[in-house]
N, C-alpha and C positions, 0 to 999 in steps of 0.2 A: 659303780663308775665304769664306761668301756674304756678300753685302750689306750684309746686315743686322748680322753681323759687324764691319764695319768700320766702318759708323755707329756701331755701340755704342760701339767700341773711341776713334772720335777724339773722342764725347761726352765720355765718360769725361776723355780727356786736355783739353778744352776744360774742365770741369765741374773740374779740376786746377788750372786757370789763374785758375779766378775770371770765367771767363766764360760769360754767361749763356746756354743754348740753348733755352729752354723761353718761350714768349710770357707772358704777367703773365695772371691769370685775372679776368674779373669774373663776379661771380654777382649778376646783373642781377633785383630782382623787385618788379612793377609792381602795386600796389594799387590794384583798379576797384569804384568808389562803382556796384552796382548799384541803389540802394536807388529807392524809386517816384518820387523827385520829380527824377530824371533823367532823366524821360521829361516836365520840364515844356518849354514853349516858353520861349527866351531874349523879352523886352521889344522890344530889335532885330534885325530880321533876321527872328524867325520862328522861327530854329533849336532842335531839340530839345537838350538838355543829350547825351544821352548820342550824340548823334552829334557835336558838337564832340566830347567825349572819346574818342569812338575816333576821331575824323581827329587827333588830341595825342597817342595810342597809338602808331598808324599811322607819323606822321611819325619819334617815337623810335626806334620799330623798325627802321628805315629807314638813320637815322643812325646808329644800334648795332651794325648790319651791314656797314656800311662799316666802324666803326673794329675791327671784329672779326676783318681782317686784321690787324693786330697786336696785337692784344688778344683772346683767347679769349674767348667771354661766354657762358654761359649763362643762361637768362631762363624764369623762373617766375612764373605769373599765380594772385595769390591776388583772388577778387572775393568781395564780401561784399554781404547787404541784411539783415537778422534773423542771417540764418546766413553763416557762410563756405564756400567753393568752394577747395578748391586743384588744379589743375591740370584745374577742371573736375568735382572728385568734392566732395563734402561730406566736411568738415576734422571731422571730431568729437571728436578729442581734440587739444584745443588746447595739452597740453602737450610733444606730441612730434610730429616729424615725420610727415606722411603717406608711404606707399609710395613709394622713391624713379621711381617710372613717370610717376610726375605730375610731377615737380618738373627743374629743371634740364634742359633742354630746349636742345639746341647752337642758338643764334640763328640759323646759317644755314639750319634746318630748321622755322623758323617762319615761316607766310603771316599779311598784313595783317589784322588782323580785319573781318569782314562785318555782323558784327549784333553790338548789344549790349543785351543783355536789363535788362530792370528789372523791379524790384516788391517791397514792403516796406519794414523803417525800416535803420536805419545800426549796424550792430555793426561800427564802426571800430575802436576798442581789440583786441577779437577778433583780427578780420584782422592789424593789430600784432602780435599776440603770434604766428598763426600761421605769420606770413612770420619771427620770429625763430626759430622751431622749426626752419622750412626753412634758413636762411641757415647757423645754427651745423651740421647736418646736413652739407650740402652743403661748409662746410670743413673737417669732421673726416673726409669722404670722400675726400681732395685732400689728398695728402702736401708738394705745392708751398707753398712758403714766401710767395709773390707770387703773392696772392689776396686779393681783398674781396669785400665786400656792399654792391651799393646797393640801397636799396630805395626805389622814388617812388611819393607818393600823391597821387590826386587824385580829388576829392570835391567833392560843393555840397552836403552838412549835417552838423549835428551830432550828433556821438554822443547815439547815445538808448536802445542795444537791447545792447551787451553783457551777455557774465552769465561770463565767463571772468577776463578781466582788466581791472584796477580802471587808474586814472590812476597811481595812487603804484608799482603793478610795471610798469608801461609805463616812467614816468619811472627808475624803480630801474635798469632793465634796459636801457634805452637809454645812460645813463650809463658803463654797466658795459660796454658794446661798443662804446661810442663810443673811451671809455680804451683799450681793446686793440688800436685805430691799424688796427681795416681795417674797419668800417661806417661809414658815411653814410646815414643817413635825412635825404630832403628832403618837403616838402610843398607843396601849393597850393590852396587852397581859400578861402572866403568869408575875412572881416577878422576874424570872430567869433570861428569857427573855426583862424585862423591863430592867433592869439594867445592864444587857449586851447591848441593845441598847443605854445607857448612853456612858457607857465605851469602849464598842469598837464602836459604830457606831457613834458617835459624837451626838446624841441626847439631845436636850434642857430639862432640868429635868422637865420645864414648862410644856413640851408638852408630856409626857412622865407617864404612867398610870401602874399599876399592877391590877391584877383582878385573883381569885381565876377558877375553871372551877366547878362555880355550876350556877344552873338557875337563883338564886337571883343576883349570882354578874355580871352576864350577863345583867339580866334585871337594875341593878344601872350603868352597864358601859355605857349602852345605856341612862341616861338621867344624866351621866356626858358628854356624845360626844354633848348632844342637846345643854345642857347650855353651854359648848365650842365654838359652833358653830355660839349661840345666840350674845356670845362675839368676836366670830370673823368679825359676819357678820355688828354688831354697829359698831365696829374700822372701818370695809372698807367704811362705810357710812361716816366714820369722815375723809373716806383720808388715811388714813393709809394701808399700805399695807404687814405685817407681825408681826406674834406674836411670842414671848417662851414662854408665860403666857395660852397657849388654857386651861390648867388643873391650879385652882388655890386652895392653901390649904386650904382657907375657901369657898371652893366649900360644899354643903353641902350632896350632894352626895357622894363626898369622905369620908365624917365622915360615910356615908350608908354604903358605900363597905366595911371599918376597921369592921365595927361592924358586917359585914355578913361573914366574914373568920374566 
C-alpha cells in the first residue's frame, strides 16, 4: 500500500470518529476605496489617505498569515472608484462571479501591497454586490462544511456612482447571508458613512466602525481591524462561523479613536 494509501485510509477512519482533519476555511475579501479623494493629504501628519490604507491592508495581511496556519484563508481584492476591479480586471457583470483566476488567491502566496492607485468617484454598493458574487462562488466551489466569508471595507466617502445595486438589495442580501451563519461584513469609514451603512445597508452595528480622516485615527482603525480579526480568527478555531460583534465597545482601541476626534 503507498503513502498516500494509508493517509487516505486513517482519514477516512478519523473522519468515522467525528474527528476533524481538514483546517476551518476563511475566504477573506478586502474592499479598497480607490476613488480620487484618497489621494487627499490627512489635516495631521501630512499623510495621503490611501497610503494609511495600504499600511491597514498591509498590516491585516500580515496577521492573516500567521493565523493561516490553522486557519486556511483565501483572500480576494475587489477595489472600486466609478467602476470595480476584481482580482485587478474590470468586474463587468456584477451579477456573477468573475473567472475564478482572479479570485481566492491562497494568502501565503500574496506580497504586501506597493502602490495604491486612485481616481474617480465611489461605486461602493457595486463593489458590495461584487464581492458577494465572489464570496457565494467561492463556497459552492468548496465541498467543506467549515467555511465562511469575510468581507472588510474601508473607504473615506460616500456612495455616489453605483448603477448595479440599489441600498434596499444590498440590505435584502446582506440579511439573507448574514442568516445562513457564515458571512460577516465589517466596515470603517467616516461617521456619515458609518451610519448610513447601518440604516440603509443593513449593517450589524457590531461590525460597523466610524473614523475621523486624520493619521492617528487611521493608525487606531488599523489596530481595531487587528484585534477584530484576532477575535474572528479564535471564533473560527472554536467552529464557529460568523460574527456581528468583530468591533466590540470595550474594545480598547475604540476608547483610542473617541479620544483622537
Amino acid at each position: 500500500m503507498e503513502n498516500n494509501d494509508i493517509f487516505d485510509d486513517i482519514t477516512d477512519q478519523l473522519d468515522r470518529m467525528g474527528i476533524k482533519t481538514e483546517k476551518p476555511i476563511v475566504h477573506a475579501i478586502f474592499i479598497k476605496d480607490h476613488s480620487g479623494s484618497m489621494a487627499q493629504l490627512t489635516p495631521d501628519g501630512g499623510q495621503r489617505r490611501k497610503d494609511l490604507a495600504k499600511s491597514n491592508f498591509n498590516e491585516q495581511l500580515v496577521k492573516i498569515k500567521r493565523e493561516a496556519k490553522e486557519v486556511f484563508t483565501t483572500v480576494t481584492l475587489v477595489e472600486f472608484d466609478d467602476r470595480v476591479y476584481v482580482g485587478g480586471k474590470p468586474f463587468v457583470d456584477v451579477t456573477k462571479a468573475p473567472g475564478m483566476e482572479t479570485v481566492g488567491y491562497d494568502v501565503s502566496d500574496l506580497n504586501e501591497l506597493t502602490n495604491w492607485w486612485t481616481g474617480g468617484s465611489t461605486s461602493l454598493r457595486d463593489a458590495i454586490g461584487a464581492s458577494i458574487g465572489v464570496g457565494s462562488t467561492l463556497l459552492s466551489d468548496n465541498d467543506q462544511d467549515d467555511q465562511s466569508v469575510l468581507v472588510m471595507i474601508l473607504t473615506d466617502g460616500e456612495e455616489n456612482s453605483s448603477t448595479e445595486w440599489s441600498d434596499e438589495q444590498i440590505r435584502s442580501k446582506i440579511k439573507s447571508l448574514e442568516d445562513s451563519g457564515r458571512w460577516t461584513f465589517t466596515f470603517m469609514g467616516g461617521q456619515l458613512q458609518a451610519s448610513n451603512m447601518v440604516a440603509n445597508m443593513g449593517f450589524s452595528v457590531g461590525n460597523t466602525r466610524s473614523m475621523s480622516q486624520t493619521t492617528a485615527s487611521y493608525s487606531s482603525s488599523t489596530k481595531m481591524s487587528a484585534s477584530g480579526l484576532d477575535k474572528y480568527y479564535n471564533m473560527r478555531k472554536r467552529g464557529e462561523t460568523a460574527t456581528k460583534e468583530f468591533f466590540t465597545e470595550d474594545d480598547k482601541w475604540q476608547q483610542k479613536e473617541r479620544e483622537s476626534i
